[in-house]
C-alpha positions as CSV (number, residue, x, y, z in Angstrom):
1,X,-11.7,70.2,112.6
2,X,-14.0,67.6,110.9
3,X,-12.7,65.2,108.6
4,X,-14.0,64.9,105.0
5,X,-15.2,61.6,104.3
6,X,-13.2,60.4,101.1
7,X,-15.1,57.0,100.7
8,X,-16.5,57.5,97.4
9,X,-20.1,56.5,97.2
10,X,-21.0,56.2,93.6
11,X,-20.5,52.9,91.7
12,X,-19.5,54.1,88.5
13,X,-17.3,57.0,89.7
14,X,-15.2,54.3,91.4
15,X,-15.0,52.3,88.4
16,X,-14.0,55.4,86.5
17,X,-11.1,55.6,88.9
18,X,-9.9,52.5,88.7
19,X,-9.7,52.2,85.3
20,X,-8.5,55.3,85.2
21,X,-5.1,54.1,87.7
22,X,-4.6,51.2,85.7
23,X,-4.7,53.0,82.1
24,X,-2.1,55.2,83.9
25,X,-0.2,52.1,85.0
26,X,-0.2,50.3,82.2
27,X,0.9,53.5,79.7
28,X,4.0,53.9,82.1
29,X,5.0,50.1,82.2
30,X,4.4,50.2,78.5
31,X,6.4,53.6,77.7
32,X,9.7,52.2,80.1
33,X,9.5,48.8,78.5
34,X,9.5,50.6,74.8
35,X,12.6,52.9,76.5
36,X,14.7,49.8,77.5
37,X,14.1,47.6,74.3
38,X,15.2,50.9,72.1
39,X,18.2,51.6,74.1
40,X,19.5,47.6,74.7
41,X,22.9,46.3,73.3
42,X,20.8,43.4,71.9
43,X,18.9,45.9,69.8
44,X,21.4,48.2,68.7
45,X,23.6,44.9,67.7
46,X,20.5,43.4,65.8
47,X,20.1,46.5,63.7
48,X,23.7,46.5,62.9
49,X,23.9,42.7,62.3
50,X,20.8,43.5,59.3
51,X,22.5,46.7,58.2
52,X,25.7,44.2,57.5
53,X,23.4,41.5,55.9
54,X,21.9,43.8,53.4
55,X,25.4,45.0,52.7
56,X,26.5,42.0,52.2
57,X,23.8,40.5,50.1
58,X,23.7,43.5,47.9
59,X,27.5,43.3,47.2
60,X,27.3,39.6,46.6
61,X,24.6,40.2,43.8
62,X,26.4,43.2,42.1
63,X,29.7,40.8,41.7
64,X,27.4,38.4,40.3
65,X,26.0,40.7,37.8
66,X,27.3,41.7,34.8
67,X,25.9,43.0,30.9
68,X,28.2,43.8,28.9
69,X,25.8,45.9,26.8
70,X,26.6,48.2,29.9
71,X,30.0,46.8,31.6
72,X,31.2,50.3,32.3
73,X,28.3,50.4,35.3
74,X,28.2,47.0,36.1
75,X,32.5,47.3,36.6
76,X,31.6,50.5,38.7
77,X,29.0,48.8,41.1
78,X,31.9,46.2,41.4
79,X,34.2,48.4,42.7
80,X,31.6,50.3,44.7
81,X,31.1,46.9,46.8
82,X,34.2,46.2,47.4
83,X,36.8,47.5,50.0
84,X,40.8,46.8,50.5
85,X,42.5,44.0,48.5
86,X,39.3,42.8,46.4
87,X,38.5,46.5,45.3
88,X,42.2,46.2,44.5
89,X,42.0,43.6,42.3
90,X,38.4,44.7,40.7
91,X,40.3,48.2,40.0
92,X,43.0,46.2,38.7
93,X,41.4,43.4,36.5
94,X,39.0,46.1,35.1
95,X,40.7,46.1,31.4
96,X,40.7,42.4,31.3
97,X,37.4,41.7,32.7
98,X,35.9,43.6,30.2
99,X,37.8,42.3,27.5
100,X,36.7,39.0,28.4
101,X,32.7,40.2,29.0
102,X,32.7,42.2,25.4
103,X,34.2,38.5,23.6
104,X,32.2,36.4,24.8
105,X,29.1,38.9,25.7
106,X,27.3,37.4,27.8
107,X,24.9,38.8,30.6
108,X,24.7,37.5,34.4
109,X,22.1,38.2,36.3
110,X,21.8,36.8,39.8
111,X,18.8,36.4,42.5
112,X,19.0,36.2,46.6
113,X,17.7,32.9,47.9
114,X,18.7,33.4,51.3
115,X,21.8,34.8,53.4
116,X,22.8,34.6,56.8
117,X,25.5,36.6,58.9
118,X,27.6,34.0,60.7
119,X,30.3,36.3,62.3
120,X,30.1,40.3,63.4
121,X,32.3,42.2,65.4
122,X,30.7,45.5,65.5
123,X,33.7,46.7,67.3
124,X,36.5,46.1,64.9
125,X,34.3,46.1,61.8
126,X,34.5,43.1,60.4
127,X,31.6,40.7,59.5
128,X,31.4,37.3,57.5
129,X,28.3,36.1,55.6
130,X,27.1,33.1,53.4
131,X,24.7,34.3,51.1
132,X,22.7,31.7,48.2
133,X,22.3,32.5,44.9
134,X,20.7,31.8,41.5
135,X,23.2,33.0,39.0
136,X,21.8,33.2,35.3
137,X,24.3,33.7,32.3
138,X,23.2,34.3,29.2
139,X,25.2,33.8,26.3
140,X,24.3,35.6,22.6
141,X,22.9,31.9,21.7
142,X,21.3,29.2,23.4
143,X,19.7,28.9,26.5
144,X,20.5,30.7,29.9
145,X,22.5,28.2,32.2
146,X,22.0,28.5,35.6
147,X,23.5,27.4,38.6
148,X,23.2,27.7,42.4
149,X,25.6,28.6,44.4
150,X,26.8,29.7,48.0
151,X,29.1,32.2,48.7
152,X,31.2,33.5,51.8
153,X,32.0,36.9,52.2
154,X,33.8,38.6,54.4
155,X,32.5,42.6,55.0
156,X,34.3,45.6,56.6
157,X,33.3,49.0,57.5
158,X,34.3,51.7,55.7
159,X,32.8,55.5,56.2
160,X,31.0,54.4,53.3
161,X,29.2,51.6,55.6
162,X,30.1,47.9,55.0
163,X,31.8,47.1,52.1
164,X,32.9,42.9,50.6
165,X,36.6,43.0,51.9
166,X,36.8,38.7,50.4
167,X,34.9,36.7,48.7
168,X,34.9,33.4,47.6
169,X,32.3,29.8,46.9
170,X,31.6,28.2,50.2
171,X,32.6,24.6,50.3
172,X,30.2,21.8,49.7
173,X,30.7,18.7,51.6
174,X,30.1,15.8,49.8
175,X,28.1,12.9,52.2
176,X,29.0,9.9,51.1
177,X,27.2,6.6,52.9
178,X,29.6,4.3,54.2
């Protein structure tokens, strides 16, 4: 029986099938290295250490914000952003706190200027974060004061996703030259 000859003659069919082996190559290196980077710990772990960071910055501006043309939502968001002992005390302190925001009634607003995640267990769900802020308050006269200020939360996970379990001012250190 005579062997076909499978040497392929023509130039550009050769280069069709070439490029055509390494488009094929190339879309399977490229799906398995999409496959492996979706299903990595480091992934999943990056996408849960943002989920807790916009939890946590989110929380830290609602308990920084406060009208008291409107205290009844602004108490609520408190207590929505808060798990365990501080919801506790929110929930508690609700009477007085607005007591104190209807005399003196002021409004605080406050802006993110940056926040970072400096612990996460994933497992046990707990987190910590230091988040920065510009706090306005506003008083009924005079000018808005405003201050800066870092914060350290800690988070936990509830069914509700992660909630502020602490919260508190972050220390700052004073340098002093010697």
């Amino acid at each position: 029986m005579a062997r076909p000859d499978l040497r392929i003659r023509d130039p550009l069919r050769a280069a069709v099938l070439a490029l055509t082996v390494a488009a094929a190559g190339w879309a399977g290196w490229g799906g398995w290295s999409w496959y492996t980077a979706a299903h990595d710990d480091a992934a999943a772990y990056a996408r849960e250490r943002d989920r807790v960071l916009a939890a946590g910055e989110q929380a830290v501006l609602n308990l920084n914000t406060l009208d008291h043309r409107d205290i009844t939502r602004g108490l609520d968001s408190w207590a929505d952003s808060a798990t365990g002992e501080l919801r506790d005390q929110l929930v508690d302190g609700r009477e007085e706190f607005e007591r104190q925001i209807q005399r003196a009634k002021t409004v605080s607003s406050a802006k993110l200027l940056s926040g970072a995640v400096t612990e996460l267990d994933a497992r046990a769900g707990r987190a910590s974060v230091i988040i920065a802020l510009r706090i306005t308050v506003t008083a009924p006269k005079g000018e808005p004061a405003r201050k800066e200020s870092r914060m350290l939360g800690e988070l936990t996970r509830t069914p509700g996703g992660w909630k502020l379990s602490a919260l508190g001012q972050a220390p700052v250190g004073n340098a002093t030259a010697g």
